[in-house]
C-alpha positions as CSV (number, residue, x, y, z in Angstrom):
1,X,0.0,0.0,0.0
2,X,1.3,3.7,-0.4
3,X,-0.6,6.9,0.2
4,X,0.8,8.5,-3.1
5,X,-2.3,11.1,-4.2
6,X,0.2,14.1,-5.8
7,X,-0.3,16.2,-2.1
8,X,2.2,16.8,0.4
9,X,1.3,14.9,3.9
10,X,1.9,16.6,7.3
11,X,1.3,12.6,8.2
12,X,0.6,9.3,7.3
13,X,-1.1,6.3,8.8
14,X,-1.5,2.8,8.3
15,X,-4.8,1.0,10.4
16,X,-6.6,-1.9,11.2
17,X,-9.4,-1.5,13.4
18,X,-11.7,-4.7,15.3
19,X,-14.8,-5.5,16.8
20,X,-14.2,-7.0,19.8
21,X,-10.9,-6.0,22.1
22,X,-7.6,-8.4,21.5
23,X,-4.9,-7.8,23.7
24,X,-1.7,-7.3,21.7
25,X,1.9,-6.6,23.1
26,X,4.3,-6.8,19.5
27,X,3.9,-4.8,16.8
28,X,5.8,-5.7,13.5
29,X,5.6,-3.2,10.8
30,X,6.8,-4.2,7.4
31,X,7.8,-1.0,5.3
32,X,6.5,-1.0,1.7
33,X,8.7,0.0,-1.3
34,X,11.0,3.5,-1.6
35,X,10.8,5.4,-4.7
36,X,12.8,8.6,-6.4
37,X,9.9,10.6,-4.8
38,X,9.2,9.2,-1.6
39,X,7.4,5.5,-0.2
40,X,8.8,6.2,3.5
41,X,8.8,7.6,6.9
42,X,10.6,10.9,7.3
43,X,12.0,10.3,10.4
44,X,14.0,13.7,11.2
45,X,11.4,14.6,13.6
46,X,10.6,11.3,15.4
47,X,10.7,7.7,14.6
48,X,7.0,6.7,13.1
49,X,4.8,5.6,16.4
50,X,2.4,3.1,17.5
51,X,-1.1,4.2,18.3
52,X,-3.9,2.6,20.1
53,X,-7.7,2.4,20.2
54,X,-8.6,0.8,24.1
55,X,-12.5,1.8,23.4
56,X,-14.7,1.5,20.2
57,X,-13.8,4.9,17.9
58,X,-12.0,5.8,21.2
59,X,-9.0,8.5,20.5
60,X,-5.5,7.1,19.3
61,X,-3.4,7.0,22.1
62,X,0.5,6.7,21.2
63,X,2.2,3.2,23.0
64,X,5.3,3.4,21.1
65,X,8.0,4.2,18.7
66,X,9.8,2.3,15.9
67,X,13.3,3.4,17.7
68,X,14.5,0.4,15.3
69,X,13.4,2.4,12.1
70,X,16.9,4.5,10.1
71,X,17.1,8.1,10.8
72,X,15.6,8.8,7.2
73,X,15.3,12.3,6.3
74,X,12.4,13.7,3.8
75,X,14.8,13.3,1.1
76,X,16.9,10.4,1.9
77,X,15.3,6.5,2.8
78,X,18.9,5.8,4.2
79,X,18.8,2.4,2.6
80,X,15.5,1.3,4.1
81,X,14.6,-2.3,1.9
82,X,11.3,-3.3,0.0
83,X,10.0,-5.9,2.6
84,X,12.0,-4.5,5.8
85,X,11.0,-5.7,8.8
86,X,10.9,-3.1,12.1
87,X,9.6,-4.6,15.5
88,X,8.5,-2.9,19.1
89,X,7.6,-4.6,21.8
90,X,5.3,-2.9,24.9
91,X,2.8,-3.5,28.0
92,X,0.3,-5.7,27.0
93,X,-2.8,-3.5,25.7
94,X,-6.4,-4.1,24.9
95,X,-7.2,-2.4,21.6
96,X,-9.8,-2.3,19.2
97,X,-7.6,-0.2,17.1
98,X,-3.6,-0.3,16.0
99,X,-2.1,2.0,13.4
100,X,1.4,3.2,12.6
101,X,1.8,7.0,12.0
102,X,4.2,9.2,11.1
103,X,5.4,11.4,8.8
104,X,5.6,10.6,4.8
105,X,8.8,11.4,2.9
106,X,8.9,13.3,-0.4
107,X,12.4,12.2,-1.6
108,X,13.5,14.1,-5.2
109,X,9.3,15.6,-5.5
110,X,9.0,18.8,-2.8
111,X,5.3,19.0,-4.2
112,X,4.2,15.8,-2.9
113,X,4.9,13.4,0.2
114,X,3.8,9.7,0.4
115,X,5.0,6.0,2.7
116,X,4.3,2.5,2.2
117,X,3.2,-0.2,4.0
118,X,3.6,-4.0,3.4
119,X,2.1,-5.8,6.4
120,X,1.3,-4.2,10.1
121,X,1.1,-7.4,12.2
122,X,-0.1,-7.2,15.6
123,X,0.3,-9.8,18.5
């Protein structure tokens, strides 16, 4: 998935949302594919973040940061790989939402910002 539209992003997320509460405690995030004009985080302000949902269309609630992610810039993916696997670990939480956020890079395009996502995995 990328959030490529031809706009630049403040942010970006990637969600899944449930039902019923599940109590997860590892969050694997799986980044997408980079491009000449973006497909990342830009991480020059802060590593993207884990947010939460512990009520139905409660507010996000941050429980984490993807320290493990490379201090990627808005121009520069610092080698991040296609299929790149980034991994956090917290309290265990009951949620009924999960989503990485953080800000999208724009790499060689200032007039447009965008990430990429291949698998958010929750357990």
């Amino acid at each position: 998935m990328v959030t490529l539209n031809g706009q630049k992003a403040d942010e970006d997320w990637y969600a899944v949302t449930v039902d019923q509460a599940v109590e997860v405690r590892r969050v694997v995030f799986v980044h997408g594919e980079c491009y000449h004009d973006g497909g990342w985080f830009d991480a020059s302000a802060g590593k993207p973040g884990i947010q939460v949902r512990t009520e139905p269309n409660g507010e996000w609630k941050t429980v984490a940061t993807l320290d493990s992610c490379p201090d990627t810039t808005a121009t520069d993916s610092r080698g991040l790989r296609q299929g790149q696997k980034f991994e956090v670990t917290f309290e265990p939480v009951g949620i009924y939402g999960l989503r990485i956020v953080g800000k999208p890079a724009r790499g060689d395009s200032p007039d447009q910002s965008f990430s990429s996502c291949a698998e958010l995995q929750a357990f």
